[in-house]
N, C-alpha and C positions, 0 to 999 in steps of 0.2 A: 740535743734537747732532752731535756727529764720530764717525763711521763710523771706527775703525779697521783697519788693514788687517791679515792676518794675520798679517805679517813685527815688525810692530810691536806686536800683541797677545803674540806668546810673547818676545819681548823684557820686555814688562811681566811675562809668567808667570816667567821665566827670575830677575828681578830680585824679586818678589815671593815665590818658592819660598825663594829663599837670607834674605829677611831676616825669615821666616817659621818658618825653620829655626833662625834667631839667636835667636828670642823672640820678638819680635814682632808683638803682636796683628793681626789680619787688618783689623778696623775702621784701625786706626791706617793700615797699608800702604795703605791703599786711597785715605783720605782724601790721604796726600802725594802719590799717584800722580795723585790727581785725576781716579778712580772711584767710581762706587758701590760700595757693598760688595757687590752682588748680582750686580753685574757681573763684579768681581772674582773673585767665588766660583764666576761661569758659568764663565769661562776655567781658572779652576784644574783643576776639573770634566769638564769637555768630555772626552771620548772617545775616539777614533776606529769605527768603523763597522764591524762585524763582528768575530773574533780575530785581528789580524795579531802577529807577534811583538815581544815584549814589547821586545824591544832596537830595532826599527826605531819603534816609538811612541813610546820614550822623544827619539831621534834626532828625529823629526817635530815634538814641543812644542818644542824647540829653536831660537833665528833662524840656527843652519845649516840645520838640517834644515828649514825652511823655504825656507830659499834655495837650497835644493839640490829639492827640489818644482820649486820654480818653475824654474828652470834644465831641469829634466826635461820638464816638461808643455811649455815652450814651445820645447824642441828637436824632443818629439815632433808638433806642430803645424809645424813649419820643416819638416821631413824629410817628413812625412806628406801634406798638406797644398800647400806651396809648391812643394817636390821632385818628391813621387810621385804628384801630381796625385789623392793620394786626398780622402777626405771627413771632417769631423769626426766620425762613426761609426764611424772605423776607430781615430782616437784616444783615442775612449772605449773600444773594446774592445782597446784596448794598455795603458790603462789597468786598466779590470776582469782581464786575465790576468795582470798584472804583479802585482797585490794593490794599486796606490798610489790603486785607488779606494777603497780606507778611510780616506784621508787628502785626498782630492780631487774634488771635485763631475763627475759625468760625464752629468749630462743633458746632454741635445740642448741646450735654452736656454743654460746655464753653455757651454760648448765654443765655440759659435756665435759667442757675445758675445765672447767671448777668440780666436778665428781671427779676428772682423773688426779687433780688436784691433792683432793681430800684422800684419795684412797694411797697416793705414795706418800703422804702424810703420815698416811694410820701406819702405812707398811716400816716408816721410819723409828714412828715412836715403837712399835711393836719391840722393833729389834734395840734399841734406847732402853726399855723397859728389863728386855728380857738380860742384859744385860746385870742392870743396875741390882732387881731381886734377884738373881740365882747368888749374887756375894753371899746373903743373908738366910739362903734356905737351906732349912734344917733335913737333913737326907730322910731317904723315905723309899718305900720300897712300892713299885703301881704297876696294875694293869694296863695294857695299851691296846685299844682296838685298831685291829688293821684292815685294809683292802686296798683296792685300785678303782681308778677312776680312768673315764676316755673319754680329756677333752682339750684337744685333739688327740693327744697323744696321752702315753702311760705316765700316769702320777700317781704316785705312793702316799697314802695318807694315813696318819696311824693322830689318836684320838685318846688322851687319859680322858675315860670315863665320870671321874668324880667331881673333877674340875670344871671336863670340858672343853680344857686344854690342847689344841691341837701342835703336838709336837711335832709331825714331820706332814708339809705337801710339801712334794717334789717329783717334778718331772724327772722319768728315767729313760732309757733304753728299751730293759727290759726287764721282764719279773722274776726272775729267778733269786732261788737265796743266799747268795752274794750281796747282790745289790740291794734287798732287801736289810739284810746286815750292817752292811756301810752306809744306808741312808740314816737308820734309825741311830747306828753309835754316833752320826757326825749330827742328828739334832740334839741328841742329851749329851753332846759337850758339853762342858761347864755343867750342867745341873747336877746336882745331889740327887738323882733319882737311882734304883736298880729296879729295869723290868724283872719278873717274877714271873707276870703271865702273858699272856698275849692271848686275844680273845679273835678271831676267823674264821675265815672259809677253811674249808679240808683240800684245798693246791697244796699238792706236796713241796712247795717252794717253800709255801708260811710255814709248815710244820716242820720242815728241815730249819728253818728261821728261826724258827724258837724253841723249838727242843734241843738241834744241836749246835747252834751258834751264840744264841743266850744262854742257853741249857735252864728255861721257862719251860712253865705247865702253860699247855697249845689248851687253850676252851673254845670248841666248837661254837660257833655264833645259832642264833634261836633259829633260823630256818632250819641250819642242816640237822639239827636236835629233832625236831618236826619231821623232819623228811625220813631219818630212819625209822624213828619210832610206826611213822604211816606203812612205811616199807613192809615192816612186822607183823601190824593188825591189819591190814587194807584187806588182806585175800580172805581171812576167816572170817572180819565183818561183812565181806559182801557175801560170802555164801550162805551167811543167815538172813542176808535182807532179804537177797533173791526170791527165796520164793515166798516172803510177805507180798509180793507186786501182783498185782492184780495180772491175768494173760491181757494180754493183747489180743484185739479180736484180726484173724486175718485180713491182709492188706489186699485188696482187689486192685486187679491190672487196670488202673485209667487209661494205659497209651493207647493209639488208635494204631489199628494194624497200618502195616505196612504196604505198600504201594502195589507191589507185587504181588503178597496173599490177597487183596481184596480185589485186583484184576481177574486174578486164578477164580475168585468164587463167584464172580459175573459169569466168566465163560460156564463155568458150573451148572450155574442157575439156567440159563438159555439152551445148553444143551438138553436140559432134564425138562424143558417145558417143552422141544421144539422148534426153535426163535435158529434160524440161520446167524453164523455171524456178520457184522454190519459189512458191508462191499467196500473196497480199496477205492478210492478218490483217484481220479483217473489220473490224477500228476502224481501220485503218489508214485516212488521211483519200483520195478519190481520185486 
C-alpha cells in the first residue's frame, strides 16, 4: 500500500473536486485515480482542526497552500532551531500562536522526526555544496581558530575567522599534535586554502601543530594575551592600591565560649563567694 504524501493527496482533491463538479460520479473518479472510494471520500472530507478561517482552509486543501505549509514549517525549524539555537517546543508554539496548527501536526514526536530531518538535509547539502565551490576557488592563504570541545567526548574544531567558515568538527581520541595535524589536512582536502596562522590556547600540542607541522605563526588567543599581561602588573598595582584602603577596624570575638571555660568560671565564681558545690543526686552512680 502507498502512503501518500499530503502535497500529492490535495492534488488528487484538487483534481477530483473539479471533475466532480462536472458530473461525475465519485465511484467513477476514484476508480481512474486509482483509490478506494473510501479513501477518496476520507480526503474530500478531512477538516482542519479547531475554526480557522474559512479562506485560509480553503487555501490549505490546495497543492499551493500546501507548499506554502511546508515552506513555513520548515523555515520555522532553519531559523528556530539551526539559527537560534532554540528547541522544537518553541516551533510548535509558533506554530499553535500563529493558528497553522490546525493545519499542522505539532507534537513533540511529529517536530522531532521533521528537525532530525531538516538537519541531515543541511548536513547533505553542506557536503554537495562544499564540494561543487572549492572547483572554482581561487587560493588564498587564512587564519584558523582552534580548540576542543567536550560533548561527550573530544571534538576538534578549528573556525576561518573571516568567513566563519567552519572547517574541521570532528570527534577524536585524543589531542595531541598529530591528530591535530591529520584532522585539519583531511578537512582542507580539495580547498585552495594554506593555513599561515592558527590562532589558540598555549597546549603545547596546538603549538607543536602549527609551528612544526604547518610551520604557521601560533597567535595566542585574547584571554591567554590578558592573563600574562595581568601576571606582570597585578603584584605592583596591588601594592599601590593597598594602602589607599581604608584599615579595617578590628574584628571582635562573637563566638560564645565554650562549654567547659564557662563551667570552670561558675565553679569560680561560687568558690570566691562561698556557695558550696550543688550535692550529687543520690542515683547519681559514685
Amino acid at each position: 500500500m502507498t502512503r501518500r504524501t499530503r502535497l500529492e493527496q490535495a492534488e488528487h482533491i484538487a483534481a477530483a473536486e473539479a471533475r466532480l463538479a462536472a458530473g461525475e460520479t465519485q465511484r467513477a473518479v476514484a476508480t481512474e485515480m486509482g483509490v478506494a472510494r473510501s479513501t477518496l471520500r476520507g480526503w474530500c472530507g478531512d477538516g482542519p482542526r479547531g475554526d480557522p478561517p474559512t479562506g485560509l482552509t480553503a487555501f490549505a486543501r490546495t497543492p499551493d497552500g500546501i507548499a506554502g505549509l511546508h515552506r513555513l514549517v520548515l523555515a520555522a525549524h532553519f531559523s528556530i532551531t539551526l539559527r537560534a539555537a532554540g528547541g522544537t517546543r518553541l516551533v510548535s508554539e509558533f506554530l499553535e500562536l500563529s493558528g497553522l496548527s490546525a493545519f499542522v501536526g505539532v507534537s513533540d514526536g511529529a517536530q522531532h522526526a521533521l528537525n532530525a530531518a531538516v538537519e541531515t538535509a543541511v548536513v547533505a547539502v553542506a557536503d554537495e555544496q562544499r564540494t561543487i565551490l572549492a572547483e572554482g576557488m581561487a587560493a588564498r592563504a587564512v587564519t584558523v581558530c582552534e580548540d576542543e570541545t567536550f560533548h561527550p567526548g573530544i571534538c576538534l574544531v578549528a573556525i576561518e575567522p573571516v568567513s566563519n567558515f567552519i572547517l574541521l568538527e570532528q570527534y577524536a581520541a585524543d589531542r595531541t599534535a598529530a591528530t591535530w595535524t591529520g584532522a585539519l589536512e583531511g578537512a582542507c582536502a580539495g580547498l585552495a586554502v594554506e593555513v599561515i596562522q592558527s590562532t589558540a590556547d598555549e597546549a603545547k600540542a596546538l603549538r607543536r601543530h602549527a609551528e612544526t607541522d604547518l610551520g604557521a605563526h601560533h597567535s595566542p588567543d585574547l584571554f591567554h594575551g590578558q592573563h600574562e599581561v595581568s601576571k606582570a602588573t597585578s603584584l605592583a598595582l596591588a601594592r599601590d592600591v593597598r594602602p589607599l584602603k581604608p584599615a579595617s577596624p578590628p574584628r571582635k570575638c562573637r563566638g560564645r565560649p565554650s562549654a567547659r571555660r564557662s563551667r570552670r568560671s561558675r565553679r569560680a565564681s561560687r568558690a570566691r563567694a562561698g556557695v558550696p558545690p550543688p550535692s550529687r543526686p543520690a542515683w547519681a552512680p559514685p
